[in-house]
N, C-alpha and C positions, 0 to 999 in steps of 0.2 A: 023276528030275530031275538027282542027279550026273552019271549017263553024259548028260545031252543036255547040260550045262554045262560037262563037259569034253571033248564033242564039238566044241562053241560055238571055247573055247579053243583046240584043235588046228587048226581051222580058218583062226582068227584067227593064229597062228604058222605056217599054211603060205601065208597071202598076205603075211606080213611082207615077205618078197621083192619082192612087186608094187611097181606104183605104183598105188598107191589113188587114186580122182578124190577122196576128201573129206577123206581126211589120219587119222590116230589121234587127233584133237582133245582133244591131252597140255593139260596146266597151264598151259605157258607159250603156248600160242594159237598151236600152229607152223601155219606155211601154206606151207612150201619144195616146189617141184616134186619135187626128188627127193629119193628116200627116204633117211628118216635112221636107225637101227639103234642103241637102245640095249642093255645087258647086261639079259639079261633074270631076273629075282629070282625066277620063278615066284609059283605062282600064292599069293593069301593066305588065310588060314585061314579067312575067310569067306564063299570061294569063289569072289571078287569078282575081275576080270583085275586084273594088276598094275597101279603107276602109273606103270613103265617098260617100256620093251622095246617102246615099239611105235614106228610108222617114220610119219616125220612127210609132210608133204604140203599141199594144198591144204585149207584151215579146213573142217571139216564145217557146213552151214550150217544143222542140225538140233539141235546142239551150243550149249549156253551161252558166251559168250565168257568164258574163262579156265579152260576147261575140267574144273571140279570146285572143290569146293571144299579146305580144309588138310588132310583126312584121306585126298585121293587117289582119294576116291569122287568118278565124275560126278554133274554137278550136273543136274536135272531136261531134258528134252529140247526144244529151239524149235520154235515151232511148224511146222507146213512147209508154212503159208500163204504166198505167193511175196506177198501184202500185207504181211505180220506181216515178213518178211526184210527186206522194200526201203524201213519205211515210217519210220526210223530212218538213210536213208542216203542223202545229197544228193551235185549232181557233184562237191563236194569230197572224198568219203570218210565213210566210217558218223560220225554224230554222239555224244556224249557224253551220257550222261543226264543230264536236267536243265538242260544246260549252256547251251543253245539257239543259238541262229546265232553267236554272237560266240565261244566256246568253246574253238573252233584258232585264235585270230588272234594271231600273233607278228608280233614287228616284226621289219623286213626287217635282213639283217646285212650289213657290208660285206665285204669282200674279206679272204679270210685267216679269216674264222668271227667277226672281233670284232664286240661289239654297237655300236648307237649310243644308248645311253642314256649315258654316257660325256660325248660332244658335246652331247647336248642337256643336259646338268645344265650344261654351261659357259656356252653359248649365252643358259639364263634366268639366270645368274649374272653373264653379260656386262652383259646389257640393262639386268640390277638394280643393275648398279654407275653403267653409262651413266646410267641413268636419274636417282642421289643424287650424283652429280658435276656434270652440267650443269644449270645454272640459265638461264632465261631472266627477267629483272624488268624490268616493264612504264614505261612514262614516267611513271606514275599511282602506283609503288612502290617501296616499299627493302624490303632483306631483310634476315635476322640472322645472323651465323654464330654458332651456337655450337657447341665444343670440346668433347664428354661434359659435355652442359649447362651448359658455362662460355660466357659471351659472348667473341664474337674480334673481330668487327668487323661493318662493315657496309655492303651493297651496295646500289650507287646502278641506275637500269637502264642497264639493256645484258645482255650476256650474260657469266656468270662460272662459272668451274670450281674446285670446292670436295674436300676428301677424301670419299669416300664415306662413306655408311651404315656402322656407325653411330659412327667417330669424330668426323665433323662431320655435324652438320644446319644446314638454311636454313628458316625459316620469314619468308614473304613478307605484307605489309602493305598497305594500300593507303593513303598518306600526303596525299594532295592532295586527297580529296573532302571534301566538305563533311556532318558529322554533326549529326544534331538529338535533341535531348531535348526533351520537353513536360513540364511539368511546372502540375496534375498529370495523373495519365493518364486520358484518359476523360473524361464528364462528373461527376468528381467536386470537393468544395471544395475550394479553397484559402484558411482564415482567417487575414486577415494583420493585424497592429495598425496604425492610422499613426498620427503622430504629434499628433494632435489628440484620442488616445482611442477610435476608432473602429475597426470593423471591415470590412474589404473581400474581397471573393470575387476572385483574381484568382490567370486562368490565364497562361502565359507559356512561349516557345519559347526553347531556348541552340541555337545553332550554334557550331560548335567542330571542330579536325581536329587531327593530330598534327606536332606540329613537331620534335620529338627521340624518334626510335623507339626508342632503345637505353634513353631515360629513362620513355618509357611502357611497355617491357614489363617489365623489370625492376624499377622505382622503387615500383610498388603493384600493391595485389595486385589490388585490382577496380579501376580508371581510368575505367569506365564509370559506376558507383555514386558513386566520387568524385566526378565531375564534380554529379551533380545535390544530393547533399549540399552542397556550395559553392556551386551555385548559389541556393539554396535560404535559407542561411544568406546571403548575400550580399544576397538579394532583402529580406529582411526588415528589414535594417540599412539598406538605402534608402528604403523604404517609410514606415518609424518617423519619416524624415525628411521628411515631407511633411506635409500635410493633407489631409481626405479631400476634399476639394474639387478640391485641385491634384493629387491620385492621379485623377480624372475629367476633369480636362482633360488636353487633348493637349500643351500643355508640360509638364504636368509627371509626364505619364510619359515622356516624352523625356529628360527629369533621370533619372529612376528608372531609365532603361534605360542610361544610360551612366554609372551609380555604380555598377550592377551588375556591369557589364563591366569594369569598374576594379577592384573589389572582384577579383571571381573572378580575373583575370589575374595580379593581388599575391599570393592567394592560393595558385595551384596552380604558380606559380614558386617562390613557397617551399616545398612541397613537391616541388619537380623531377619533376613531372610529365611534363611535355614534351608539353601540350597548348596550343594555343592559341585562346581563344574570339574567334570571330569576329563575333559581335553576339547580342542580346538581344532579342526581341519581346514584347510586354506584349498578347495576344489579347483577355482579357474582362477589366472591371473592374467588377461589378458585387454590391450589396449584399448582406448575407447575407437567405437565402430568406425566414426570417422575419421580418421586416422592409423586405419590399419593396414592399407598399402604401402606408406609412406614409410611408417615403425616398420615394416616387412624389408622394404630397401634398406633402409640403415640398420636392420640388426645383420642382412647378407653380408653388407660391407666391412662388419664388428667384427662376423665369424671370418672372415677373410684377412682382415688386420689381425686377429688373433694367431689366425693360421701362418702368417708369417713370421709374426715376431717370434710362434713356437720354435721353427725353423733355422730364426738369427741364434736363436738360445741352443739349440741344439748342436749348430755348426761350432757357438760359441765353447761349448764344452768340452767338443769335442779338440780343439786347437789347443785348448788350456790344457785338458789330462796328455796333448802327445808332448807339451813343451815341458810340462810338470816329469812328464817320462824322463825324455832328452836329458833332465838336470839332476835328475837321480841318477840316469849313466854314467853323466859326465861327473858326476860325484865320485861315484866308483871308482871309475877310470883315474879319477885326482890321488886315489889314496893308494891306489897299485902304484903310481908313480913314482908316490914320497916313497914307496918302501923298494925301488930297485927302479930308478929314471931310466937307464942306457937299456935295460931287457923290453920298455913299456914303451921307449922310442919308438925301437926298430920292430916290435910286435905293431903298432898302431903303424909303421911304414909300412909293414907287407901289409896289410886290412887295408889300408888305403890302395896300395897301387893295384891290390887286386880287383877291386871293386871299379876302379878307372877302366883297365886292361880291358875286363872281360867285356866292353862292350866295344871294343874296335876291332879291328878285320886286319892292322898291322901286326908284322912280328920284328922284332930288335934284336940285332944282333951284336953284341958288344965286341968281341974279340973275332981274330983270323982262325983259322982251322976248326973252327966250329958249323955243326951240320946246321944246313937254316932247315930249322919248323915249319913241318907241311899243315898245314892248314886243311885238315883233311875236313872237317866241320864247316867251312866256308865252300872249298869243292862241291861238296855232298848239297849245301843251300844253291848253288848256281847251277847244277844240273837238273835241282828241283825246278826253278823258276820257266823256263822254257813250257816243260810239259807243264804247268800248269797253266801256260797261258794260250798253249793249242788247246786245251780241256774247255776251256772259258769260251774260248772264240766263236767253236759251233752255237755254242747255247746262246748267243747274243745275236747270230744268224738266223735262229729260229723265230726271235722274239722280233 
């Protein structure tokens, strides 16, 4: 085995000279056409060829890439399946293990070798400045500046250019729309006292927007919360002022809705809020649950006493415009009198006995040779009576 291992050897140092087609497949992966010649150490005590001295060339492609491992010894042999060689290597060049399609992908460089990551870090640094500089603010809005969280001032729309990120910021508003609170939320109760001792269920809408932005974002800490707290307290100081009668009429939640808005507007100006409400809606007014049969009965009985007393009032007006009548006649009547008594006598005597007369069925005859008054009108009614009482008779036969 030594003489065929140092025949091996001698061999190997007399094609040193060649050009080998597979190369020495040294450590560092040479693959130069022509041969490269290093000092040769001889051989090592293990018998093993050196890990210099041999002449570089085209990659062996039987050979592991990197040609041995740190002790100089080759590393196991590739397979020299022409699958197993090419099936690791696309038309870009053998791939990396593990690494998969993306692996070799560098960014393209400019002229000269420098990179462009450089430009691009300025470019998103540009945009990001662009971007906390210019403001656009809507006709619907204002904005805020503040200074490392100090307020500077405030922008009305249009478009404004501010210091960047992060010595100033903007935060934008929408100032002109109209905001609603319900109060309460859901279908749940609202027990309010008024002021007759009673208890009412009652639901109710605020609308409200901002009128000074610099004093709503700064001046409190919740402005939203506030708002239905005062509402709330406001509504109940109105209420107390009622009765529960006129809390169910329509004037006089129209009272309760505009004490409200008075109340809360005093209110959240003295806290500088810088909200303005803009009306109050009063939704449902209705009794607490248990006791809603009971309020059902007696409001029947209210509309019923109402119903009549409207009745006593109407009978009563009507008595008083015919008596009011009667003594405006009888006025009249007085002042024809004063101006000729003996013609206003005997005119008010025939009115009189004619209006007696015409409802009796006698006739009076005062003097002799006078023809007595046929009654022809009472004839005519007594021959009626008959025939209509055989007309009737069948029909009550039938029945």
């Amino acid at each position: 085995m030594d003489r065929m291992d140092g025949f091996t050897k001698r061999i190997a140092l007399a094609m040193a000279g060649r050009k080998s087609p597979w190369g020495s497949g040294d450590s560092n992966g040479g693959g130069g056409d022509e041969p490269r010649e290093t000092p040769d150490t001889g051989p090592s005590s293990d018998g093993e060829p050196p890990a210099k001295g041999r002449v570089g060339g085209p990659r062996n492609p039987w050979l592991p890439p990197g040609g041995g491992n740190d002790t100089g010894k080759p590393g196991p042999r590739r397979s020299a399946s022409i699958e197993d060689i090419f099936k690791n290597r696309g038309p870009e060049g053998p791939r990396r293990a593990g690494g998969g399609g993306g692996g070799n992908f560098r960014l393209p460089e400019r002229r000269g070798g420098k990179s462009w990551f450089p430009i691009g870090i300025a470019l998103i640094v540009g945009v990001l400045l662009f971007v906390t500089m210019v403001h656009q603010i809507a006709p619907r809005e204002q904005g805020v500046v503040t200074t490392f969280g100090k307020y500077t001032n405030t922008l009305n729309s249009g478009l404004h250019i501010t210091a960047p990120w992060p010595f100033q910021q903007v935060e934008v508003t929408d100032v002109t729309s109209i905001r609603s609170e319900k109060i309460p939320e859901g279908n749940e109760q609202k027990l309010i006292l008024t002021g007759d001792q009673n208890l009412v269920d009652l639901s109710y809408v605020i609308r409200w927007n901002i009128k000074d932005l610099k004093q709503y974002m700064f001046q409190l800490a919740e402005p939203e919360e506030t708002v239905r707290e005062v509402a709330e307290a406001a509504m109940r100081a109105s209420v107390a002022e009622q009765t529960l009668d006129a809390t169910f009429s329509g004037a006089g939640r129209a009272e309760i809705e505009q004490g409200v808005r008075a109340r809360m507007q005093a209110l959240l100006d003295a806290y500088r809020a810088g909200i303005a409400v803009q009306g109050i809606e009063i939704e449902r007014t209705d009794p607490p649950e248990r006791v809603v049969e009971a309020f059902k009965d007696v409001s029947a009985a209210q509309q019923d006493a109402d119903a009549e007393l409207n009745r006593a009032r109407a009978y009563a007006q009507q008595v008083l415009a015919q008596a009011e009548g009667d003594a405006a006649s009888f006025d009249k009547i007085y002042e024809e009198y004063r101006m000729a008594p003996e013609v206003t006598r005997r005119r008010l005597y025939y009115e009189t006995m004619e209006s007696v007369l015409a409802k009796t069925d006698k006739t009076i005859v005062e003097t002799d040779g006078v023809q007595t008054y046929l009654p022809l009108p009472e004839v005519q009614r007594r021959q009626r009576a008959p025939a209509a009482s055989a007309a009737a008779a069948p029909a009550t036969g039938d029945q």
